[in-house]
Structure formats: structure tokens, C-alpha cells
C-alpha positions in Angstrom: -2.5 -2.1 15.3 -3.0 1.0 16.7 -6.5 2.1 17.4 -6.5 5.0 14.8 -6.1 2.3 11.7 -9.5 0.5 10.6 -9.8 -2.8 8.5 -12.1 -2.2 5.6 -12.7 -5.0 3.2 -12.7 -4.4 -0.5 -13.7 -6.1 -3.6 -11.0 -5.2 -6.7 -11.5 -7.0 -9.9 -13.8 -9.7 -8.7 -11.1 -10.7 -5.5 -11.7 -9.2 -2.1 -8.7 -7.4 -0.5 -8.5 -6.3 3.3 -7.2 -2.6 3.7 -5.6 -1.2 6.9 -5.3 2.2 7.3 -5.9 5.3 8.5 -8.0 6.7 5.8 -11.9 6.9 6.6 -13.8 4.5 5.2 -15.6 6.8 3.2 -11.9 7.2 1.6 -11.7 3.4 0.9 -15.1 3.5 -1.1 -13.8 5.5 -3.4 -10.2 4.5 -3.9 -11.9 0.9 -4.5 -14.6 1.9 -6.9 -11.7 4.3 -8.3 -9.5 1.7 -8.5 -11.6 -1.2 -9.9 -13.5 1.1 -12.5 -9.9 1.8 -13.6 -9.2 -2.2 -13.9 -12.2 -2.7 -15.7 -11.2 0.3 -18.2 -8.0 -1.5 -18.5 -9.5 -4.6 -19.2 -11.6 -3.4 -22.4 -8.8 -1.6 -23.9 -6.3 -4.7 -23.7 -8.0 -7.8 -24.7 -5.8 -11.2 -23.6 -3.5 -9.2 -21.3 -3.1 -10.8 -17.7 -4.6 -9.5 -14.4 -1.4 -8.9 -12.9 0.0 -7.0 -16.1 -3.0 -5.1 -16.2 -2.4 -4.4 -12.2 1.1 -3.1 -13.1 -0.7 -0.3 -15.8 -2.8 0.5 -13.4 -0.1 1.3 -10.6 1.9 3.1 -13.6 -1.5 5.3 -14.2 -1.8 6.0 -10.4 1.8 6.8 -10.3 2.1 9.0 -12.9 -1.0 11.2 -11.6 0.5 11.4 -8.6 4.0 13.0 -10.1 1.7 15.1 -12.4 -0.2 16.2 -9.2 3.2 16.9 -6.7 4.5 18.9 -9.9 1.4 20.9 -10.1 1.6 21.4 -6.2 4.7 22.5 -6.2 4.1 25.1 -8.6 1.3 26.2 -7.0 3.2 26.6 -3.7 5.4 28.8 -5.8 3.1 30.8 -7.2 1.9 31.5 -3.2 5.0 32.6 -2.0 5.7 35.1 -4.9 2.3 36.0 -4.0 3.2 36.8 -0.4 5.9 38.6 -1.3 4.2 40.8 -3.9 1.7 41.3 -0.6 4.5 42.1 1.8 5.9 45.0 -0.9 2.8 46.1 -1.7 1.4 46.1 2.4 5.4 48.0 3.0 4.7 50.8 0.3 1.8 51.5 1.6 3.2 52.0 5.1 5.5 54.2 3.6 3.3 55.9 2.2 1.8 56.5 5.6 
């Protein structure tokens, strides 16, 4: 294990996990409150379903925010790069103008 990864220990859904990573631990507090608050929501909604089941939605939810987000980045980069190019030809005319 290299010295940059820490073992945190979490508790999801009752069950304690051990997570080894590189994130800060600060990081891990918040993916596991994240995380189990998520279960828990999961939980209400679907009455008799089992934990693993209710695992999979979650990993389907977490999934599909991170497409929405990478979609949303992308366009975003987009959008940046048109806007450094609307700079450059405004920043040229007004050399030109010079």
C-alpha cells in the first residue's frame, strides 16, 4: 500500500466497511453519510426489497449523477473554449485596431 492511501473505516447500512484510498478522510465522512442517508432513503421508498437490491439502486443513482455530471462538464468545457476564442478575436481586433 503506498504511503499516500489511508484506511478509513466506515459504517453503511448498519455493516462497517474498510475504505482505502487516497481521498482525505474528510472525503470519506461525507461519501459515507452520503451514501448511507441515500440507503436509508432507499429503504423508506421500497418496503420488502433486499439490501443488496437496494445496494444495486443506489450504485444506478450514483451512476447516473455521475454521467449527468461528465455531460454537464463537458459542455461547460465547451462553452470555455468558444469563450477563449471569442477572447482571442476580440483581444486580435483590438490589436488591429492599434
Amino acid at each position: 500500500m503506498s504511503k499516500d492511501k489511508i484506511r478509513y473505516k466506515a459504517t453503511i447500512a448498519g455493516k462497517e466497511y474498510t475504505i482505502i484510498g487516497a481521498r482525505s478522510v474528510k472525503h470519506l465522512q461525507v461519501v459515507e453519510k452520503t451514501l448511507d442517508g441515500q440507503l436509508q432513503q432507499i429503504e423508506k421508498l421500497t418496503k420488502g426489497l433486499d439490501p443488496e437490491r437496494r445496494a444495486v439502486l443506489a450504485a444506478v443513482n450514483a451512476v447516473s449523477d455521475q454521467i449527468e455530471m461528465q455531460i454537464k462538464m463537458q459542455s461547460m468545457e465547451e462553452e470555455i473554449e468558444l469563450l477563449k476564442q471569442q477572447l482571442d478575436t476580440v483581444q486580435q481586433n483590438e490589436l488591429n485596431e492599434q
